[in-house]
N, C-alpha and C positions, 0 to 999 in steps of 0.2 A: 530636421537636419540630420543627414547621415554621419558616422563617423569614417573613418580608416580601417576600423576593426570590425568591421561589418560585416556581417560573414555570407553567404550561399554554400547549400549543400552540391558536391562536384560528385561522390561517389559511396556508393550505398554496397554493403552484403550483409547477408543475413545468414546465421547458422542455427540449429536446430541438434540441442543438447537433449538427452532423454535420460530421465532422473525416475528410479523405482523407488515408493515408499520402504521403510525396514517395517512399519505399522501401519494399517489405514485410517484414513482420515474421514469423518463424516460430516461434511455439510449441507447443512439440510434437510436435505430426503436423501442425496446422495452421498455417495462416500467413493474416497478420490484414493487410489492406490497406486498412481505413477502420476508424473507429468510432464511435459514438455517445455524446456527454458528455450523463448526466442532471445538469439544473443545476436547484436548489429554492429557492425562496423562502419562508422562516416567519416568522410573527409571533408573539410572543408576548404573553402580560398578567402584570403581578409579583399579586398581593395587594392591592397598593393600586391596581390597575388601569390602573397605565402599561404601554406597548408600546413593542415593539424589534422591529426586521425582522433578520433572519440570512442569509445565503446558504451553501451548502455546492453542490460539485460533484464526482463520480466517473464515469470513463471507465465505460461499457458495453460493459466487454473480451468478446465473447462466448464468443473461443475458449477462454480462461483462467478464465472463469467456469464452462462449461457444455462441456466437452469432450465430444463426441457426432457421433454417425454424421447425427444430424439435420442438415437443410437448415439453413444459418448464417440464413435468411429467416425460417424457424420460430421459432428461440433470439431472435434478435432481436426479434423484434414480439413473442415475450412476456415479452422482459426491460421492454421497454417499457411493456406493459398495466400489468404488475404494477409499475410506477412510479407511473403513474398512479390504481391502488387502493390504492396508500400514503399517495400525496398526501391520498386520502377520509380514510384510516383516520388518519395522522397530525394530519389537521385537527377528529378528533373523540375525541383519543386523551383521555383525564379526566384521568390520572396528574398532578399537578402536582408541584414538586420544584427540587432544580438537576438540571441541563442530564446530568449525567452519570447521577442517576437517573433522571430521565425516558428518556433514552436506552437504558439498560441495563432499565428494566420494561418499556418497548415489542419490547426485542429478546429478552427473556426469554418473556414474558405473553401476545405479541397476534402478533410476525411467524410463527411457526412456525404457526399458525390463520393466517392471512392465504396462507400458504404453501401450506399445503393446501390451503384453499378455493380457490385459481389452479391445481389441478391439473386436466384434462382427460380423459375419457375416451379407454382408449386410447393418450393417449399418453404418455411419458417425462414424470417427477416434473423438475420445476425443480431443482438442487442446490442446500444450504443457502448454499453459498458465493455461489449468484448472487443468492440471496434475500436475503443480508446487502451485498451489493454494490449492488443497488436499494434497500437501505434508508439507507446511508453517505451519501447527502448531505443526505437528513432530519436524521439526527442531526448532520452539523458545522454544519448550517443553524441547527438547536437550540444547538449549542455558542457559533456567529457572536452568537446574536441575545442569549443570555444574556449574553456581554461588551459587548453594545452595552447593555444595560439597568443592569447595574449597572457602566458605564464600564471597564472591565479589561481586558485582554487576557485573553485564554482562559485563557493556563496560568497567570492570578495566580488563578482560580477554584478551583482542586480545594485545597480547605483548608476546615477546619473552619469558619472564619469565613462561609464560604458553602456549605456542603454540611450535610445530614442527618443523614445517615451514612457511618459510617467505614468501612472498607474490610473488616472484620469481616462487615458486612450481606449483603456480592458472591463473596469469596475462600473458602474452605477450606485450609489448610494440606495439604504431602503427610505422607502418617502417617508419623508418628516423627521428626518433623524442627521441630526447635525455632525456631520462627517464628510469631509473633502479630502478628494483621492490628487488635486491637481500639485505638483511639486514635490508629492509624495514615491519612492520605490520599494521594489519588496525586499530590498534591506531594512528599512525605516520598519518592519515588523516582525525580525528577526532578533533573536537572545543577541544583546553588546557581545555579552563574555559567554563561549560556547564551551559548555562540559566534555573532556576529556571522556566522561564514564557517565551513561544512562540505567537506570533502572530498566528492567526486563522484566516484561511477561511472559509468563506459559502458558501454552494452551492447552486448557481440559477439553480434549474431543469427547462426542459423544461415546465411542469404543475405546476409550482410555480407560485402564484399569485403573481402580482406585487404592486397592489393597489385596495383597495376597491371596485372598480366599476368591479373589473373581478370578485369579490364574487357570488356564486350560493346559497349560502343556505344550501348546503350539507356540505359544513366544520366540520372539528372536532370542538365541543365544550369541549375541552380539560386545558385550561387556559394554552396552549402554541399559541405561537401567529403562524397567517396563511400566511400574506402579507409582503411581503419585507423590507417598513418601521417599521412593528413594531418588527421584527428581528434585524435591524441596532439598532433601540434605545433601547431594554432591554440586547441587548449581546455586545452595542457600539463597534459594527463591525466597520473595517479599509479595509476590502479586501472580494471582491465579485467574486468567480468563473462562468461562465456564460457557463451553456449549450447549446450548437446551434445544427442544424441539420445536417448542410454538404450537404446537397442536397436540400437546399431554401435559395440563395442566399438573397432575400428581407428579410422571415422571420429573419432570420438572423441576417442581418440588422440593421434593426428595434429592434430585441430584446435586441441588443449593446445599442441602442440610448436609448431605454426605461429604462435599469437597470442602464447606466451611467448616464441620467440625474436622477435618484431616487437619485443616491451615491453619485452626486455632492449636491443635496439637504441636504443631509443630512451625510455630511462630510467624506463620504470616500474616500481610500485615492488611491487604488491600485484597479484595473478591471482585473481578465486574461479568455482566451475563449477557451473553452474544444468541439473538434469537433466530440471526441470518434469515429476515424476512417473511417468517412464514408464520406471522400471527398478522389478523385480522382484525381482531374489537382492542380497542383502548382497556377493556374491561379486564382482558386477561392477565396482561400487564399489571393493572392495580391493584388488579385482586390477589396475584401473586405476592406484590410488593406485600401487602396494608397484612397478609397473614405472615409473611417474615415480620413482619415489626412486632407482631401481636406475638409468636410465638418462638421467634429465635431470635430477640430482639440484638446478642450482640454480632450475628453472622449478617443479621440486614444493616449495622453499621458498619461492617468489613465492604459493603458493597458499594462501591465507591463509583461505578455509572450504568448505567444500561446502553446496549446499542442495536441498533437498528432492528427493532423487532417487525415492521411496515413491511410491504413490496415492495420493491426496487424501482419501480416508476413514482415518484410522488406526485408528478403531475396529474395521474390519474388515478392515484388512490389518496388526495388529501384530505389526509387523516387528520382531527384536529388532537394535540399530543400534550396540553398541556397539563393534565392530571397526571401523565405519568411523571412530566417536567419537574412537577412540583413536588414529588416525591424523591426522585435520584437525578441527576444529571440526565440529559436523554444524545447521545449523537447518532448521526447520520453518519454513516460508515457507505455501502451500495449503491443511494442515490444519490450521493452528494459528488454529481457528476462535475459540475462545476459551480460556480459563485451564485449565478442565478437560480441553482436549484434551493442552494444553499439560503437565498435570500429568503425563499418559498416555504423552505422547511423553519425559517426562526419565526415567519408569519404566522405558520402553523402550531410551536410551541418548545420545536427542539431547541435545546443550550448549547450544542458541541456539534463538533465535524471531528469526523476520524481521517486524516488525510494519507492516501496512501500514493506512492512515488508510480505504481501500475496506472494510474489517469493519468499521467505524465507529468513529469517534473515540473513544466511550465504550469499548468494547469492548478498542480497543488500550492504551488509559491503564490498565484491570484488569489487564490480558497485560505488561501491562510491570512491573507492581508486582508480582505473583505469579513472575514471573520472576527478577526484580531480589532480591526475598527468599530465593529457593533457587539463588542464584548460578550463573543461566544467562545469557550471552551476550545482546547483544539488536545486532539490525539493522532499519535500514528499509530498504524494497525497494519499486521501482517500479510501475506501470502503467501504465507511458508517460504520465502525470499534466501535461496541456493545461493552457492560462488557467487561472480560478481552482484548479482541484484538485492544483498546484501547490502553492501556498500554505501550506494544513496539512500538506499531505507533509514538507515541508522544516520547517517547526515542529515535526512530532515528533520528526523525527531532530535537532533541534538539541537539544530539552528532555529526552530520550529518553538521551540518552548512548549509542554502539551501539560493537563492535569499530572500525570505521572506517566514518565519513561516513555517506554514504547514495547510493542508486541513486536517478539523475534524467536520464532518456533521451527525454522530449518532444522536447526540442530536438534529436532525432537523424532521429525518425519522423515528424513534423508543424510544425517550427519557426513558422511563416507562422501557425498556427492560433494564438498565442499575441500576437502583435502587439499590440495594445490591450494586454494585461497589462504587456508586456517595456518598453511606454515610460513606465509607471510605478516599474516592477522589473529595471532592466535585470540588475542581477546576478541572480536568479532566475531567468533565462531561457536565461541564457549562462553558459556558466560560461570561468572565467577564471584562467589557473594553477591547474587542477585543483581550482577549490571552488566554490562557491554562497555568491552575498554574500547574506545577508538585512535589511540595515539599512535597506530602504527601508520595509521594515514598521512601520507607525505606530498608536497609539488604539488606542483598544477593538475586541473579540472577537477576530479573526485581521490586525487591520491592513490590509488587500486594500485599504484608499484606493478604494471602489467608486464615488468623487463624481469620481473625476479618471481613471475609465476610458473612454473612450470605445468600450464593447464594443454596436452596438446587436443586441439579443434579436430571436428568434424570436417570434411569438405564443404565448403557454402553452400546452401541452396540456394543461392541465388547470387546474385553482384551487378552492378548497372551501375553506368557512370553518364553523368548527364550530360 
Protein backbone atom coordinates (compact mmCIF):
# COMPACT_ATOMS: atom_id res chain seq x y z
CA UNK A 1 0.00 0.00 0.00
CA UNK A 2 1.54 3.36 -1.02
CA UNK A 3 1.47 6.43 1.35
CA UNK A 4 0.98 10.22 0.43
CA UNK A 5 4.54 10.72 1.34
CA UNK A 6 5.97 8.72 -1.18
CA UNK A 7 8.48 10.24 -2.75
CA UNK A 8 10.31 9.95 -6.67
CA UNK A 9 13.35 11.58 -7.48
CA UNK A 10 12.50 14.86 -10.04
CA UNK A 11 16.09 16.35 -10.12
CA UNK A 12 19.52 15.39 -9.62
CA UNK A 13 23.23 17.65 -9.74
CA UNK A 14 26.31 16.66 -8.94
CA UNK A 15 29.36 18.68 -7.74
CA UNK A 16 32.83 17.75 -7.47
CA UNK A 17 34.92 19.17 -4.33
CA UNK A 18 38.86 18.56 -4.41
CA UNK A 19 40.32 18.12 -0.94
CA UNK A 20 44.59 18.03 -0.61
CA UNK A 21 45.82 15.93 2.23
CA UNK A 22 48.19 18.41 4.83
CA UNK A 23 49.76 14.46 5.43
CA UNK A 24 49.60 11.34 3.39
CA UNK A 25 47.65 8.60 4.01
CA UNK A 26 48.62 4.99 3.32
CA UNK A 27 46.25 2.30 2.46
CA UNK A 28 47.47 -0.63 1.73
CA UNK A 29 49.95 -0.63 -0.88
CA UNK A 30 48.85 2.63 -1.72
CA UNK A 31 48.88 5.98 -0.19
CA UNK A 32 46.25 8.72 -0.99
CA UNK A 33 47.47 12.26 -0.87
CA UNK A 34 44.33 14.26 -2.21
CA UNK A 35 40.79 13.33 -2.84
CA UNK A 36 37.85 14.00 -4.54
CA UNK A 37 34.16 14.72 -2.35
CA UNK A 38 31.22 13.78 -4.75
CA UNK A 39 28.64 16.30 -3.27
CA UNK A 40 24.63 15.82 -4.86
CA UNK A 41 21.82 17.69 -4.77
CA UNK A 42 17.91 16.00 -5.23
CA UNK A 43 14.66 17.02 -5.36
CA UNK A 44 12.00 15.34 -4.64
CA UNK A 45 7.81 15.29 -5.20
CA UNK A 46 5.50 13.45 -2.40
CA UNK A 47 1.98 12.41 -4.23
CA UNK A 48 0.54 15.54 -3.51
CA UNK A 49 3.28 17.11 -5.52
CA UNK A 50 5.22 19.05 -2.97
CA UNK A 51 9.09 19.15 -3.14
CA UNK A 52 12.11 18.85 -0.79
CA UNK A 53 15.80 19.38 -1.82
CA UNK A 54 18.33 16.70 0.07
CA UNK A 55 22.14 16.89 -0.07
CA UNK A 56 24.27 13.83 0.53
CA UNK A 57 28.21 13.75 0.23
CA UNK A 58 31.05 10.89 -0.05
CA UNK A 59 34.83 11.00 -0.31
CA UNK A 60 35.98 9.53 -3.72
CA UNK A 61 38.58 7.44 -1.84
CA UNK A 62 40.08 5.82 -5.10
CA UNK A 63 42.83 3.77 -3.44
CA UNK A 64 40.03 2.09 -1.02
CA UNK A 65 37.65 1.97 -3.49
CA UNK A 66 39.28 0.50 -6.55
CA UNK A 67 42.75 -1.02 -5.38
CA UNK A 68 44.62 -1.69 -8.75
CA UNK A 69 47.94 -1.53 -10.67
CA UNK A 70 45.86 1.10 -12.80
CA UNK A 71 47.03 4.78 -13.09
CA UNK A 72 45.14 6.51 -9.91
CA UNK A 73 44.29 9.34 -13.22
CA UNK A 74 42.33 6.36 -14.81
CA UNK A 75 40.22 5.13 -11.42
CA UNK A 76 39.60 8.64 -10.80
CA UNK A 77 38.13 10.19 -13.97
CA UNK A 78 36.04 7.29 -13.95
CA UNK A 79 34.87 7.19 -10.67
CA UNK A 80 33.80 10.59 -11.62
CA UNK A 81 32.07 9.88 -15.18
CA UNK A 82 30.18 7.28 -13.53
CA UNK A 83 28.92 10.00 -10.97
CA UNK A 84 27.87 11.90 -13.31
CA UNK A 85 25.63 8.94 -15.28
CA UNK A 86 24.04 8.46 -12.03
CA UNK A 87 23.08 11.89 -11.60
CA UNK A 88 21.15 11.10 -15.35
CA UNK A 89 19.91 7.78 -14.11
CA UNK A 90 18.90 8.97 -10.57
CA UNK A 91 16.98 11.94 -12.07
CA UNK A 92 14.84 9.61 -14.15
CA UNK A 93 14.82 6.62 -11.74
CA UNK A 94 10.33 5.99 -11.69
CA UNK A 95 10.58 3.84 -8.44
CA UNK A 96 8.63 6.01 -5.99
CA UNK A 97 8.48 5.08 -2.14
CA UNK A 98 10.19 6.07 1.06
CA UNK A 99 13.60 7.11 0.84
CA UNK A 100 14.99 3.68 2.07
CA UNK A 101 12.95 1.83 -0.80
CA UNK A 102 13.76 3.86 -3.25
CA UNK A 103 17.26 3.61 -2.21
CA UNK A 104 17.56 -0.09 -1.79
CA UNK A 105 15.48 -0.70 -5.67
CA UNK A 106 17.89 1.67 -7.41
CA UNK A 107 20.89 -0.21 -5.61
CA UNK A 108 19.24 -3.59 -6.24
CA UNK A 109 17.47 -3.04 -9.93
CA UNK A 110 19.32 -0.37 -12.05
CA UNK A 111 23.24 0.37 -10.40
CA UNK A 112 24.63 -3.07 -11.27
CA UNK A 113 23.24 -2.20 -15.23
CA UNK A 114 24.42 1.02 -14.88
CA UNK A 115 27.79 -0.64 -13.71
CA UNK A 116 28.25 -2.64 -16.50
CA UNK A 117 27.19 -0.31 -19.08
CA UNK A 118 30.34 2.09 -17.61
CA UNK A 119 32.60 -0.84 -18.35
CA UNK A 120 35.22 -0.31 -21.30
CA UNK A 121 36.82 -2.26 -23.65
CA UNK A 122 39.75 -3.75 -22.63
CA UNK A 123 39.91 -2.39 -19.62
CA UNK A 124 39.49 -3.36 -15.88
CA UNK A 125 35.63 -3.72 -14.68
CA UNK A 126 35.00 -0.85 -11.94
CA UNK A 127 34.51 -2.84 -8.52
CA UNK A 128 31.13 -3.08 -6.94
CA UNK A 129 32.48 -1.33 -3.98
CA UNK A 130 33.30 1.82 -5.96
CA UNK A 131 30.07 1.64 -7.84
CA UNK A 132 28.13 1.76 -4.54
CA UNK A 133 30.62 4.41 -3.27
CA UNK A 134 29.36 6.78 -6.41
CA UNK A 135 26.15 5.93 -5.78
CA UNK A 136 26.09 6.82 -1.58
CA UNK A 137 25.42 10.44 -1.92
CA UNK A 138 22.38 9.89 -4.25
CA UNK A 139 20.98 8.01 -1.72
CA UNK A 140 21.72 10.16 1.62
CA UNK A 141 20.63 13.14 -0.77
CA UNK A 142 17.29 11.00 -1.14
CA UNK A 143 17.32 10.24 2.66
CA UNK A 144 18.25 14.43 3.47
CA UNK A 145 15.37 15.51 1.12
CA UNK A 146 12.65 12.92 2.57
CA UNK A 147 13.12 14.49 6.26
CA UNK A 148 13.07 17.92 4.68
CA UNK A 149 9.59 16.88 3.05
CA UNK A 150 7.76 15.36 5.70
CA UNK A 151 9.72 17.58 8.46
CA UNK A 152 11.76 14.72 10.62
CA UNK A 153 14.89 14.01 11.10
CA UNK A 154 15.98 10.94 9.14
CA UNK A 155 16.26 8.34 11.69
CA UNK A 156 12.42 9.37 13.12
CA UNK A 157 11.67 8.04 9.25
CA UNK A 158 12.38 4.23 9.22
CA UNK A 159 8.96 3.24 10.92
CA UNK A 160 6.02 1.96 9.79
CA UNK A 161 4.31 5.06 9.97
CA UNK A 162 6.20 6.04 6.88
CA UNK A 163 7.62 3.16 5.26
CA UNK A 164 5.86 0.44 2.79
CA UNK A 165 7.47 -2.30 3.77
CA UNK A 166 8.78 -4.12 6.56
CA UNK A 167 11.99 -5.26 6.56
CA UNK A 168 10.69 -8.94 5.62
CA UNK A 169 10.44 -7.33 1.85
CA UNK A 170 14.82 -6.73 1.94
CA UNK A 171 16.33 -9.42 4.56
CA UNK A 172 16.31 -13.24 4.47
CA UNK A 173 16.90 -14.85 7.81
CA UNK A 174 20.32 -17.26 8.08
CA UNK A 175 18.83 -20.92 7.99
CA UNK A 176 18.03 -22.36 11.13
CA UNK A 177 18.12 -19.45 13.20
CA UNK A 178 15.08 -18.26 14.64
CA UNK A 179 14.58 -14.59 13.59
CA UNK A 180 11.60 -12.91 11.83
CA UNK A 181 12.02 -9.75 9.94
CA UNK A 182 8.08 -9.61 9.13
CA UNK A 183 6.38 -6.50 11.07
CA UNK A 184 9.61 -5.64 12.00
CA UNK A 185 11.60 -1.78 10.83
CA UNK A 186 14.97 -0.41 10.97
CA UNK A 187 14.02 1.69 13.70
CA UNK A 188 13.11 -1.47 15.87
CA UNK A 189 17.18 -1.90 15.64
CA UNK A 190 18.19 1.31 16.42
CA UNK A 191 19.68 2.91 20.15
CA UNK A 192 15.69 4.08 22.03
CA UNK A 193 17.91 6.96 23.58
CA UNK A 194 20.62 8.31 21.02
CA UNK A 195 23.98 10.05 22.57
CA UNK A 196 24.51 13.49 22.19
CA UNK A 197 28.49 12.63 22.27
CA UNK A 198 30.48 9.41 20.74
CA UNK A 199 33.68 8.30 21.41
CA UNK A 200 36.26 8.69 18.71
CA UNK A 201 38.92 7.02 16.99
CA UNK A 202 42.13 7.96 15.44
CA UNK A 203 43.78 6.66 12.80
CA UNK A 204 47.48 5.40 13.08
CA UNK A 205 48.49 5.48 9.29
CA UNK A 206 51.17 3.58 8.13
CA UNK A 207 53.39 7.06 7.66
CA UNK A 208 52.09 8.47 10.79
CA UNK A 209 54.91 9.59 13.00
CA UNK A 210 54.85 8.12 16.28
CA UNK A 211 57.38 10.36 18.13
CA UNK A 212 59.79 12.97 17.67
CA UNK A 213 62.86 11.28 16.67
CA UNK A 214 60.82 9.85 13.31
CA UNK A 215 60.54 13.86 12.54
CA UNK A 216 62.34 14.87 9.02
CA UNK A 217 61.98 18.40 8.82
CA UNK A 218 59.39 18.38 6.00
CA UNK A 219 56.30 18.42 8.26
CA UNK A 220 53.53 20.65 7.87
CA UNK A 221 53.92 23.66 10.03
CA UNK A 222 50.34 23.90 10.21
CA UNK A 223 49.56 24.36 14.17
CA UNK A 224 47.92 20.93 14.06
CA UNK A 225 50.01 18.66 15.59
CA UNK A 226 52.23 15.80 13.57
CA UNK A 227 53.30 12.85 16.27
CA UNK A 228 50.97 10.52 17.99
CA UNK A 229 51.49 12.02 21.59
CA UNK A 230 50.66 15.20 20.78
CA UNK A 231 47.18 13.95 19.12
CA UNK A 232 46.40 11.91 22.45
CA UNK A 233 46.79 15.08 24.53
CA UNK A 234 44.99 17.99 22.58
CA UNK A 235 42.06 15.62 21.31
CA UNK A 236 42.46 13.44 24.85
CA UNK A 237 41.98 10.43 22.71
CA UNK A 238 40.76 6.89 24.37
CA UNK A 239 41.17 4.63 21.24
CA UNK A 240 43.79 4.17 18.49
CA UNK A 241 43.23 2.44 15.15
CA UNK A 242 46.46 0.90 13.93
CA UNK A 243 47.36 0.47 10.25
CA UNK A 244 49.44 -2.66 9.51
CA UNK A 245 50.65 -4.07 6.31
CA UNK A 246 49.47 -7.67 5.96
CA UNK A 247 52.35 -8.85 4.36
CA UNK A 248 55.39 -7.90 7.07
CA UNK A 249 54.71 -9.97 9.77
CA UNK A 250 57.57 -8.16 12.00
CA UNK A 251 56.78 -4.69 10.70
CA UNK A 252 53.62 -5.34 11.99
CA UNK A 253 54.64 -6.34 14.90
CA UNK A 254 56.56 -3.90 16.10
CA UNK A 255 54.16 -1.19 14.92
CA UNK A 256 51.41 -2.86 17.71
CA UNK A 257 54.17 -2.80 20.32
CA UNK A 258 55.26 0.87 19.31
CA UNK A 259 51.63 2.53 19.32
CA UNK A 260 50.54 0.32 22.47
CA UNK A 261 53.30 1.27 24.56
CA UNK A 262 52.67 5.29 23.29
CA UNK A 263 48.70 4.59 24.45
CA UNK A 264 49.61 2.90 27.75
CA UNK A 265 51.82 6.16 28.33
CA UNK A 266 49.64 8.08 27.84
CA UNK A 267 46.24 6.60 28.98
CA UNK A 268 44.58 5.06 26.49
CA UNK A 269 42.25 2.88 26.73
CA UNK A 270 41.24 0.74 23.57
CA UNK A 271 44.00 -0.44 20.40
CA UNK A 272 42.09 -2.12 17.30
CA UNK A 273 44.26 -3.15 13.83
CA UNK A 274 43.04 -2.43 10.32
CA UNK A 275 44.89 -4.89 7.82
CA UNK A 276 42.86 -3.31 4.72
CA UNK A 277 42.81 -6.66 2.97
CA UNK A 278 46.03 -7.73 2.11
CA UNK A 279 46.65 -10.79 4.11
CA UNK A 280 46.08 -14.13 2.82
CA UNK A 281 46.34 -17.26 5.46
CA UNK A 282 44.30 -17.29 8.77
CA UNK A 283 47.70 -18.07 10.16
CA UNK A 284 49.19 -14.76 9.96
CA UNK A 285 46.59 -13.21 11.88
CA UNK A 286 46.83 -15.84 14.75
CA UNK A 287 50.23 -16.04 14.87
CA UNK A 288 50.34 -12.29 15.41
CA UNK A 289 47.58 -12.44 17.77
CA UNK A 290 48.68 -15.76 20.17
CA UNK A 291 52.62 -13.79 20.33
CA UNK A 292 50.89 -10.32 21.63
CA UNK A 293 49.38 -12.44 24.35
CA UNK A 294 52.55 -14.34 25.07
CA UNK A 295 54.59 -11.42 25.09
CA UNK A 296 52.79 -8.05 25.56
CA UNK A 297 50.14 -9.45 27.20
CA UNK A 298 48.54 -6.13 28.47
CA UNK A 299 48.75 -4.16 24.80
CA UNK A 300 46.99 -7.55 23.26
CA UNK A 301 44.05 -6.64 25.97
CA UNK A 302 43.96 -2.94 24.84
CA UNK A 303 43.06 -4.74 21.46
CA UNK A 304 39.71 -4.53 21.57
CA UNK A 305 38.91 -5.97 17.44
CA UNK A 306 40.45 -6.75 14.35
CA UNK A 307 39.11 -5.88 10.90
CA UNK A 308 39.17 -6.96 7.77
CA UNK A 309 42.36 -8.54 7.28
CA UNK A 310 40.80 -11.00 3.81
CA UNK A 311 40.26 -9.56 0.17
CA UNK A 312 37.45 -7.63 -0.54
CA UNK A 313 35.61 -10.27 -2.48
CA UNK A 314 34.40 -12.91 0.09
CA UNK A 315 32.57 -14.63 -2.29
CA UNK A 316 35.71 -15.63 -3.70
CA UNK A 317 38.17 -15.79 -1.26
CA UNK A 318 35.94 -17.73 1.63
CA UNK A 319 38.20 -17.70 4.15
CA UNK A 320 37.13 -19.94 7.04
CA UNK A 321 37.91 -16.99 10.13
CA UNK A 322 37.03 -18.61 12.95
CA UNK A 323 40.42 -19.03 14.80
CA UNK A 324 40.98 -15.66 14.48
CA UNK A 325 37.11 -15.13 15.82
CA UNK A 326 38.00 -16.80 18.67
CA UNK A 327 40.62 -14.80 19.62
CA UNK A 328 39.47 -10.85 19.16
CA UNK A 329 36.32 -9.76 17.80
CA UNK A 330 36.81 -10.19 13.81
CA UNK A 331 34.66 -7.46 11.41
CA UNK A 332 34.05 -7.11 8.01
CA UNK A 333 34.62 -3.69 7.10
CA UNK A 334 35.22 -3.83 2.53
CA UNK A 335 33.28 -6.82 1.93
CA UNK A 336 30.50 -6.31 3.74
CA UNK A 337 28.75 -4.93 0.79
CA UNK A 338 25.45 -5.80 1.98
CA UNK A 339 23.45 -8.24 4.20
CA UNK A 340 24.03 -11.19 2.14
CA UNK A 341 27.54 -10.77 2.12
CA UNK A 342 27.25 -10.21 5.63
CA UNK A 343 25.25 -13.55 6.17
CA UNK A 344 28.25 -15.37 4.32
CA UNK A 345 30.98 -13.80 6.29
CA UNK A 346 29.01 -14.95 9.97
CA UNK A 347 28.92 -18.61 8.15
CA UNK A 348 32.42 -18.25 7.73
CA UNK A 349 33.32 -16.99 11.38
CA UNK A 350 33.42 -13.24 11.47
CA UNK A 351 31.48 -11.52 14.78
CA UNK A 352 31.17 -7.77 13.58
CA UNK A 353 30.21 -5.54 10.49
CA UNK A 354 31.94 -2.09 10.25
CA UNK A 355 29.24 -0.26 8.59
CA UNK A 356 30.03 2.62 6.71
CA UNK A 357 27.25 5.50 5.33
CA UNK A 358 29.87 5.40 1.51
CA UNK A 359 27.55 1.72 0.71
CA UNK A 360 24.86 3.97 1.22
CA UNK A 361 22.61 4.92 3.95
CA UNK A 362 19.83 2.58 2.83
CA UNK A 363 22.11 -0.30 2.54
CA UNK A 364 23.77 0.23 5.91
CA UNK A 365 20.45 0.66 7.92
CA UNK A 366 19.42 -3.23 6.22
CA UNK A 367 23.34 -4.46 7.44
CA UNK A 368 22.73 -3.25 10.73
CA UNK A 369 19.25 -4.72 11.30
CA UNK A 370 20.32 -8.15 9.86
CA UNK A 371 23.23 -8.04 11.93
CA UNK A 372 21.68 -6.64 15.12
CA UNK A 373 19.11 -9.78 14.77
CA UNK A 374 21.91 -12.70 14.63
CA UNK A 375 23.93 -11.04 17.30
CA UNK A 376 26.85 -9.67 15.45
CA UNK A 377 28.71 -6.76 16.65
CA UNK A 378 28.41 -3.60 14.73
CA UNK A 379 31.01 -0.53 14.13
CA UNK A 380 31.18 2.49 12.16
CA UNK A 381 34.45 3.09 10.32
CA UNK A 382 35.83 6.08 8.39
CA UNK A 383 36.71 7.49 5.17
CA UNK A 384 38.43 10.25 6.15
CA UNK A 385 34.65 11.71 5.76
CA UNK A 386 35.27 15.99 4.99
CA UNK A 387 32.34 18.90 5.32
CA UNK A 388 29.21 17.54 4.80
CA UNK A 389 29.88 13.52 4.74
CA UNK A 390 30.68 13.95 8.06
CA UNK A 391 27.43 14.37 9.15
CA UNK A 392 25.72 11.04 8.58
CA UNK A 393 28.70 9.23 9.42
CA UNK A 394 28.51 10.42 12.86
CA UNK A 395 24.47 9.83 12.96
CA UNK A 396 24.78 6.26 12.18
CA UNK A 397 27.34 5.44 14.64
CA UNK A 398 25.31 7.52 17.30
CA UNK A 399 21.57 5.65 16.25
CA UNK A 400 23.73 2.44 15.09
CA UNK A 401 24.75 1.36 18.70
CA UNK A 402 28.54 -0.09 17.77
CA UNK A 403 31.27 -1.98 20.24
CA UNK A 404 32.78 1.62 20.82
CA UNK A 405 32.13 5.01 19.32
CA UNK A 406 33.08 5.33 15.91
CA UNK A 407 36.22 6.16 13.62
CA UNK A 408 36.35 9.89 12.49
CA UNK A 409 39.98 10.95 11.00
CA UNK A 410 39.16 14.10 8.59
CA UNK A 411 40.33 16.17 10.95
CA UNK A 412 43.76 14.44 11.06
CA UNK A 413 44.24 14.31 6.87
CA UNK A 414 42.48 17.62 5.65
CA UNK A 415 41.09 19.69 8.83
CA UNK A 416 41.20 23.28 6.78
CA UNK A 417 38.73 21.41 4.18
CA UNK A 418 36.09 21.41 6.77
CA UNK A 419 35.99 25.13 7.94
CA UNK A 420 32.58 26.37 6.82
CA UNK A 421 31.10 23.14 8.39
CA UNK A 422 33.21 23.32 11.80
CA UNK A 423 31.87 26.95 12.45
CA UNK A 424 28.50 25.70 12.48
CA UNK A 425 29.65 22.14 14.12
CA UNK A 426 32.37 22.83 15.98
CA UNK A 427 32.23 19.55 18.00
CA UNK A 428 31.88 17.44 14.89
CA UNK A 429 34.94 18.57 13.58
CA UNK A 430 37.18 18.51 16.72
CA UNK A 431 36.84 16.16 18.85
CA UNK A 432 37.24 16.97 22.41
CA UNK A 433 38.11 14.63 25.42
CA UNK A 434 37.96 11.81 23.09
CA UNK A 435 34.24 12.18 21.62
CA UNK A 436 32.33 13.78 18.96
CA UNK A 437 29.64 16.40 20.18
CA UNK A 438 26.72 16.22 17.92
CA UNK A 439 24.15 18.54 19.46
CA UNK A 440 24.42 21.14 17.00
CA UNK A 441 22.35 19.06 14.70
CA UNK A 442 19.04 20.52 14.26
CA UNK A 443 15.43 20.10 11.98
CA UNK A 444 14.64 18.01 9.63
CA UNK A 445 16.54 15.17 7.26
CA UNK A 446 20.26 15.16 8.77
CA UNK A 447 20.15 18.63 10.63
CA UNK A 448 23.47 20.02 8.48
CA UNK A 449 21.82 23.71 9.11
CA UNK A 450 22.94 24.25 5.22
CA UNK A 451 21.16 28.02 5.45
CA UNK A 452 24.02 29.06 7.96
CA UNK A 453 27.03 27.37 6.04
CA UNK A 454 28.78 29.48 4.27
CA UNK A 455 30.43 26.75 1.93
CA UNK A 456 30.55 28.53 -1.69
CA UNK A 457 30.20 25.37 -4.52
CA UNK A 458 31.85 24.65 -7.50
CA UNK A 459 29.81 24.91 -10.78
CA UNK A 460 27.75 21.39 -11.17
CA UNK A 461 29.13 18.84 -13.18
CA UNK A 462 26.47 17.86 -14.12
CA UNK A 463 22.25 18.36 -13.27
CA UNK A 464 19.24 16.48 -15.09
CA UNK A 465 15.83 16.75 -14.21
CA UNK A 466 13.70 13.84 -14.95
Amino acid sequence: MSKLSDVRVIETAVYFLEVRNRVPLKFGPETTTEVTCARVRVRLSDRNGRTAEGWGETPLNVQWVWPSALPYAMRHERLKAFCVRLAQAWAGFPTSGHSVEVGYDFKEHHLPNLRKEAEQPDQESMPWLAALVCCSPFDIAVHDAYGQLVGRPVYETFTAEYMNRDLAAFLTPAPGVRVSFSGKYPKDFLLPKVPAQIRAWHLVGGLDLLDDAERTGHEPQDGYPVVLPDWIRRDGLRCLKIKLRGMDAGWDYDRILKVGRIAIAHDVDWLSADFNCTVREPEYVTALLDRLRDEAPRIYGMLLYVEQPFPYDLEAHQIDVHAIAARKPLFLDESAHDWRVIRLGRELGWSGVALKTCKTQSEALLSCAWARAHGMTLMVQDLSNPMLAQIPHALLAANVGTIMGFETNGMQFYPEASRPEAAIHPGLYTRRSGMIDLSTLQGAGYGYRLAEITRLLPAPAATFAG
